[in-house]
TIRO-2110 file (N, C-alpha, C; in Angstrom, 1 decimal):
// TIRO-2110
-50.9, -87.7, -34.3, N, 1, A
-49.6, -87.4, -34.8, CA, 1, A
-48.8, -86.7, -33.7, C, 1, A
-47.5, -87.3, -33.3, N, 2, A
-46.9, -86.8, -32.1, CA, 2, A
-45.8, -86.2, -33.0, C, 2, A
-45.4, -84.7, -32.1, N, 3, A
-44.4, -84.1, -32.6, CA, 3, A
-43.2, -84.1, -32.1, C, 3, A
-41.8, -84.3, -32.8, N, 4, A
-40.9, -84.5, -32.3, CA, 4, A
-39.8, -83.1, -31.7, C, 4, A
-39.7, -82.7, -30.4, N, 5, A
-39.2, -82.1, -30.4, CA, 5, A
-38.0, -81.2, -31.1, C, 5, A
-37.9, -80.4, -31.5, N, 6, A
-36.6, -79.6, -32.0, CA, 6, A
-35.6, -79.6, -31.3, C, 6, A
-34.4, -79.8, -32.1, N, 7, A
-32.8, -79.7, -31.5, CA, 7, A
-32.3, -78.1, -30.9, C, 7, A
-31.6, -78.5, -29.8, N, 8, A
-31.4, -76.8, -29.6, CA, 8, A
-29.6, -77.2, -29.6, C, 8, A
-29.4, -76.2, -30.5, N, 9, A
-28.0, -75.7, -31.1, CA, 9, A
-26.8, -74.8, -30.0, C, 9, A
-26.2, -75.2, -30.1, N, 10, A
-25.4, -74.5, -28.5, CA, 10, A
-25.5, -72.8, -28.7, C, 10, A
-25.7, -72.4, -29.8, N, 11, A
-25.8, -70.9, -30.2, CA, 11, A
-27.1, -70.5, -29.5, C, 11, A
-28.0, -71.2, -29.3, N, 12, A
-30.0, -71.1, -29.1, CA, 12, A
-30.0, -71.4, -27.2, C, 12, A
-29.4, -71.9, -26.6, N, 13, A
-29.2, -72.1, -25.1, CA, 13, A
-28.7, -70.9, -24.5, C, 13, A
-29.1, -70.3, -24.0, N, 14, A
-28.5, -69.3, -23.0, CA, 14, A
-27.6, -69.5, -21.8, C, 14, A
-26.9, -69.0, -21.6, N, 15, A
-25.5, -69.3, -20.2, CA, 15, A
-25.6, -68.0, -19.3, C, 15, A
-26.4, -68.5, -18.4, N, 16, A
-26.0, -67.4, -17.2, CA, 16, A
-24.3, -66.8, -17.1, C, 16, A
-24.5, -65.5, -17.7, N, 17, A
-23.4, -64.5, -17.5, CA, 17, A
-22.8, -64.0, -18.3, C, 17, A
-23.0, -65.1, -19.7, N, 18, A
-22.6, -65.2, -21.1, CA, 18, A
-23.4, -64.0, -22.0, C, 18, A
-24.2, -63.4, -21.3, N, 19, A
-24.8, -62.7, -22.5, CA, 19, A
-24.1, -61.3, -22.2, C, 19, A
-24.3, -60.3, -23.8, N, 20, A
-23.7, -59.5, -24.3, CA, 20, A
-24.6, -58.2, -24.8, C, 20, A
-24.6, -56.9, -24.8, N, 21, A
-25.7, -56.3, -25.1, CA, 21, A
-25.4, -56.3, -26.4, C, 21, A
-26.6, -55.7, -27.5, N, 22, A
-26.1, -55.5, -28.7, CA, 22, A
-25.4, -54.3, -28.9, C, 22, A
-24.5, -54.0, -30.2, N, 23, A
-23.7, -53.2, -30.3, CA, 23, A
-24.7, -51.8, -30.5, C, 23, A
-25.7, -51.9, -30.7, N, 24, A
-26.8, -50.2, -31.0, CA, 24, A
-27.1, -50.1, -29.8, C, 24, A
-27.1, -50.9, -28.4, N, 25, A
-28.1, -50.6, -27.6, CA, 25, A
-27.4, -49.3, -26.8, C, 25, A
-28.4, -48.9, -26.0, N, 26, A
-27.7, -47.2, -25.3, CA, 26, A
-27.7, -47.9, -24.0, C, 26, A
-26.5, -47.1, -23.3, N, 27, A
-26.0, -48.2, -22.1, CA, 27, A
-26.6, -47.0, -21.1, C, 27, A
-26.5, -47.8, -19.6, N, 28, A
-27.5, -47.0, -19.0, CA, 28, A
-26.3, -46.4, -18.2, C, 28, A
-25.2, -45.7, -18.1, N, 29, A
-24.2, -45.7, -18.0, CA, 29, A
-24.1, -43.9, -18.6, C, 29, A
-24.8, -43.5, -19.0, N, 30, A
-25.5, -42.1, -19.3, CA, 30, A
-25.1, -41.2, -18.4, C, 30, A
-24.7, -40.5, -18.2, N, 31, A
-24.4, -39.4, -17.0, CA, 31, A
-25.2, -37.8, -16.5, C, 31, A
-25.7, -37.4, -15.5, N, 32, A
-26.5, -36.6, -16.1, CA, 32, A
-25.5, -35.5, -16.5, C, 32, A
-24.3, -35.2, -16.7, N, 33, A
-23.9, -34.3, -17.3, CA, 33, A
-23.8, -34.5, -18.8, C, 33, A
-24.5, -35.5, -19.2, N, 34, A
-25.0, -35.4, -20.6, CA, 34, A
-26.4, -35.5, -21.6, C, 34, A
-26.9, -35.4, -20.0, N, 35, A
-28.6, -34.9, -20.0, CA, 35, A
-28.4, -33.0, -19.9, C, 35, A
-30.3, -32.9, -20.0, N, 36, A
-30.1, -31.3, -19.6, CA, 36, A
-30.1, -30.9, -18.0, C, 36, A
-29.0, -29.7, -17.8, N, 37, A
-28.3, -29.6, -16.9, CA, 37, A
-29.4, -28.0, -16.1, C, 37, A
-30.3, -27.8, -16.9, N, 38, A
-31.1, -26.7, -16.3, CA, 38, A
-31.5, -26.8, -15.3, C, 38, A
-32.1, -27.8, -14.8, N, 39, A
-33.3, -28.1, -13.6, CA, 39, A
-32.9, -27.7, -12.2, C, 39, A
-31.3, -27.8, -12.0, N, 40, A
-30.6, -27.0, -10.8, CA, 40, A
-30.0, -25.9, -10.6, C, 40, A
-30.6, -24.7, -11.2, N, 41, A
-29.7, -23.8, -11.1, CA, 41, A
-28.6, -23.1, -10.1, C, 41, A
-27.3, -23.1, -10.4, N, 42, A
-26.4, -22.5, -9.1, CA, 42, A
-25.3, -23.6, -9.6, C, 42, A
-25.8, -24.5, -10.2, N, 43, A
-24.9, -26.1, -10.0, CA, 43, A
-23.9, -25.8, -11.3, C, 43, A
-22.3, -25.6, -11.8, N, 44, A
-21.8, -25.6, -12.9, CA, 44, A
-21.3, -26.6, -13.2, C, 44, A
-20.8, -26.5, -14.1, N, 45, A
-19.9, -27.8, -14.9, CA, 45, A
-19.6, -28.5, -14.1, C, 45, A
-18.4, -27.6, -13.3, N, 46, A
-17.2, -28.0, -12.4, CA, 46, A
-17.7, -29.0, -11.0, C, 46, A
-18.7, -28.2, -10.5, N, 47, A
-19.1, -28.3, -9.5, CA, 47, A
-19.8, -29.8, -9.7, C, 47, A
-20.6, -29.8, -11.0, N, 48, A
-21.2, -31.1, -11.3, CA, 48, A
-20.8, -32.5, -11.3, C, 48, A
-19.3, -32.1, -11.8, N, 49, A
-18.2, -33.3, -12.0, CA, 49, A
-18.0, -33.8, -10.8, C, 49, A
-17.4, -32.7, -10.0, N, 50, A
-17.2, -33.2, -8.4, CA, 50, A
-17.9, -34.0, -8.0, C, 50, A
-19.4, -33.6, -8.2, N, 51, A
-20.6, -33.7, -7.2, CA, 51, A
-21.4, -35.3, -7.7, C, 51, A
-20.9, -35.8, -9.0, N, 52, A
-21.0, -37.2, -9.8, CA, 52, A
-20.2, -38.1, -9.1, C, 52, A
-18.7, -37.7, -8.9, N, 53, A
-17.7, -38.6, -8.9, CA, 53, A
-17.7, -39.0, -7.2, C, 53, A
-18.6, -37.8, -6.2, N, 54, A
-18.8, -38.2, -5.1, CA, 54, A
-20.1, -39.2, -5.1, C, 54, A
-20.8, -38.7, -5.7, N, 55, A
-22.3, -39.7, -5.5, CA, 55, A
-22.1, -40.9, -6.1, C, 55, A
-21.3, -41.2, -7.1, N, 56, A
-20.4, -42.2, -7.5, CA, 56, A
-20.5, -43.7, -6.3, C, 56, A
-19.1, -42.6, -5.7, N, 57, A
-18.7, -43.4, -4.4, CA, 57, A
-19.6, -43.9, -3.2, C, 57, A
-20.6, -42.8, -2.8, N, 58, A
-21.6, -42.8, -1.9, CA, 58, A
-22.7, -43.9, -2.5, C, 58, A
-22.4, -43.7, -3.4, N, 59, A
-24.0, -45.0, -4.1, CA, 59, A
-23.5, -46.5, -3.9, C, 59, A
-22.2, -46.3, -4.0, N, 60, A
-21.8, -48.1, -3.8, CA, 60, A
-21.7, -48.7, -2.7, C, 60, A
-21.7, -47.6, -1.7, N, 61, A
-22.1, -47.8, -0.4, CA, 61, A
-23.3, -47.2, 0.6, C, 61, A
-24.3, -47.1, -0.1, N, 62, A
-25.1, -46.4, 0.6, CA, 62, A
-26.0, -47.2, 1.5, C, 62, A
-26.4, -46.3, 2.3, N, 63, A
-27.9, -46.7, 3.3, CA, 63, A
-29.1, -46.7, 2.7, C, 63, A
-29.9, -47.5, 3.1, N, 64, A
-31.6, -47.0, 3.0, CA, 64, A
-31.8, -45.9, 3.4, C, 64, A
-32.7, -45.0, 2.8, N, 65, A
-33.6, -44.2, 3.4, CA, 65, A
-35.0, -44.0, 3.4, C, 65, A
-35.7, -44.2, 4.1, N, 66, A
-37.4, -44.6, 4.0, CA, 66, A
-38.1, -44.0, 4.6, C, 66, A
-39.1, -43.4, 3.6, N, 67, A
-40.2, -42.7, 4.9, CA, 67, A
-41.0, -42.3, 3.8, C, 67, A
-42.6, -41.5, 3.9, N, 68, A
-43.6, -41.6, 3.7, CA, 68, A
-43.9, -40.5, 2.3, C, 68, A
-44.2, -39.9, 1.1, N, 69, A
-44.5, -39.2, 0.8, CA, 69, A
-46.4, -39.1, 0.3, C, 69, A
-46.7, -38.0, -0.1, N, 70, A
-48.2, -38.5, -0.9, CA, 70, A
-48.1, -38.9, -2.2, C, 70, A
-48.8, -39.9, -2.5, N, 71, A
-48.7, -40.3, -4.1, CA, 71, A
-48.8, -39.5, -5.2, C, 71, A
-49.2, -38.2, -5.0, N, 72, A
-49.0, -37.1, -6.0, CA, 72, A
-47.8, -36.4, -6.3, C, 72, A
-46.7, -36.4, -4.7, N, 73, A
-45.7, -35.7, -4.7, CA, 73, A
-44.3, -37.1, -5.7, C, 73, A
-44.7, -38.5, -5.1, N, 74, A
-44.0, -39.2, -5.3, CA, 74, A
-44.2, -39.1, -7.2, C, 74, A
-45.4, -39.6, -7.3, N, 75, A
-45.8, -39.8, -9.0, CA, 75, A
-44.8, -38.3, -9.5, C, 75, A
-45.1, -37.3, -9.3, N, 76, A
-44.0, -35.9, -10.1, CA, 76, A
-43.2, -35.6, -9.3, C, 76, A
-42.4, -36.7, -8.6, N, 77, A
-40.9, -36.4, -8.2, CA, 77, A
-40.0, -37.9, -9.2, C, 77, A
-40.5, -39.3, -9.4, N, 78, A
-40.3, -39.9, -10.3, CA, 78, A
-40.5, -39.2, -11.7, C, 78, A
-41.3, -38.6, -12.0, N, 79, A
-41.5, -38.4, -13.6, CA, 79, A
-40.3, -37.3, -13.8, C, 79, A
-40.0, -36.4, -12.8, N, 80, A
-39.4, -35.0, -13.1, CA, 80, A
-37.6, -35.8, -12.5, C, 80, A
-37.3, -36.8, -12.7, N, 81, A
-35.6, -37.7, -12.1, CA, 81, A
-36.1, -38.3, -13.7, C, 81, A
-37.5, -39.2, -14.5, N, 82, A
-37.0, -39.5, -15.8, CA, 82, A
-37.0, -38.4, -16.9, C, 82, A
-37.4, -37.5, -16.6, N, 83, A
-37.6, -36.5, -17.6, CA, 83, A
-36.1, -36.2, -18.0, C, 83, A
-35.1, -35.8, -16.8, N, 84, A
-34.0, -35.3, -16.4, CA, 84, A
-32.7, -36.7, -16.4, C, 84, A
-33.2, -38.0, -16.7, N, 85, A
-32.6, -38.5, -16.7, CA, 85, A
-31.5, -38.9, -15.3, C, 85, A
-32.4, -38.9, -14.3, N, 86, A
-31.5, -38.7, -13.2, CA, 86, A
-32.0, -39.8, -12.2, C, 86, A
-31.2, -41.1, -11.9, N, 87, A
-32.2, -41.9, -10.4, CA, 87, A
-32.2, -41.0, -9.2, C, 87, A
-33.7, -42.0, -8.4, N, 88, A
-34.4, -41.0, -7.5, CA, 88, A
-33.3, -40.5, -6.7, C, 88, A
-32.5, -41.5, -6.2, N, 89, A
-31.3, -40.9, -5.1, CA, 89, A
-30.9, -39.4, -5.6, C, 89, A
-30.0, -40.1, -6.4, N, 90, A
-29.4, -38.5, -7.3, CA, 90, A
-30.2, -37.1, -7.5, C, 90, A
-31.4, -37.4, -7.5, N, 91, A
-32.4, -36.2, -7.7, CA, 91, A
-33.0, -35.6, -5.8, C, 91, A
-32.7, -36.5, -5.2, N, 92, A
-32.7, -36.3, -3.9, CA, 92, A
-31.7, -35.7, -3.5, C, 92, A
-30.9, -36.7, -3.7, N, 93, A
-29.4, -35.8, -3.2, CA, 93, A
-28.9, -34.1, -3.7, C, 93, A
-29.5, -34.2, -4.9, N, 94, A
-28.7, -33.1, -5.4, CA, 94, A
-30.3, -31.7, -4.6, C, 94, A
-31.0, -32.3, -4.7, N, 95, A
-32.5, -31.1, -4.3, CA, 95, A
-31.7, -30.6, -2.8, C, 95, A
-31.1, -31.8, -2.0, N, 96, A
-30.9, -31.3, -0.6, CA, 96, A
-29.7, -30.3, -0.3, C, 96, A
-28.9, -30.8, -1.2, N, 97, A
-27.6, -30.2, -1.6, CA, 97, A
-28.3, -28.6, -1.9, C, 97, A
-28.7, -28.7, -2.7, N, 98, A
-29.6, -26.9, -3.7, CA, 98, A
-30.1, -26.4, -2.1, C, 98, A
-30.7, -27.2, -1.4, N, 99, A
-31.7, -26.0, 0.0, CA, 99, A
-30.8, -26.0, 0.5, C, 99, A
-29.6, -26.8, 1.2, N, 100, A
-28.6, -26.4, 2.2, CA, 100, A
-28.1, -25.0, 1.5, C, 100, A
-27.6, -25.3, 0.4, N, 101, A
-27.0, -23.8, -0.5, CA, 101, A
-27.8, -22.7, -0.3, C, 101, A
-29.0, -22.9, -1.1, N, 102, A
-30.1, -21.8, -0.6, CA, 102, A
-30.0, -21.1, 0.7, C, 102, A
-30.2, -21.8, 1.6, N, 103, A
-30.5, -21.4, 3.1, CA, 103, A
-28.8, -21.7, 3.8, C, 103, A
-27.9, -21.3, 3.0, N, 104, A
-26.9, -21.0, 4.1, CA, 104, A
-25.8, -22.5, 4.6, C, 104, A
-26.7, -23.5, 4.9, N, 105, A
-26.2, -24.3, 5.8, CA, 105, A
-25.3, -25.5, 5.1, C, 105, A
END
């Protein structure tokens, strides 16, 4: 007994570009100033907005940056950017920003 294939409906075909998220889904579009803001202390409100709307700009044009960590440092430096809701750049960028402050420079 041979089976006859099923009709596909123009609704059932997918179009590269044409898709849409659903209306419940959470956009990744999140900001961390609407995560928790603890993890840096020194950093305020103000200062945070700035410091977004630059990394903003910086991220659409950025460089590589590559080099070596240990897989223990790397594994709880990824978990402690999702905890915080923050990509790695941004959790980099802002740690360096905190030691320059720290130490003056």
């Amino acid at each position: 007994m041979s089976r006859k294939p099923a009709s596909l409906s123009a609704s059932l075909v997918a179009v590269k570009g044409a898709g849409v998220p659903s209306p419940d889904m959470v956009g990744r579009g999140t900001t961390s100033s609407q995560t928790s803001s603890s993890f840096l202390p020194g950093i305020t409100g103000s200062d945070r907005a700035v410091d977004e709307d630059a990394a903003v700009a910086e991220t659409a044009s950025g460089a590589p940056l590559n080099f070596r960590v240990s897989e223990s440092f790397r594994r709880e430096f990824k978990v402690y950017a999702a905890q915080h809701g923050l990509k790695l750049n941004e959790l980099l960028r802002r740690s360096f920003e905190a030691y320059r402050r720290a130490k003056g420079g």
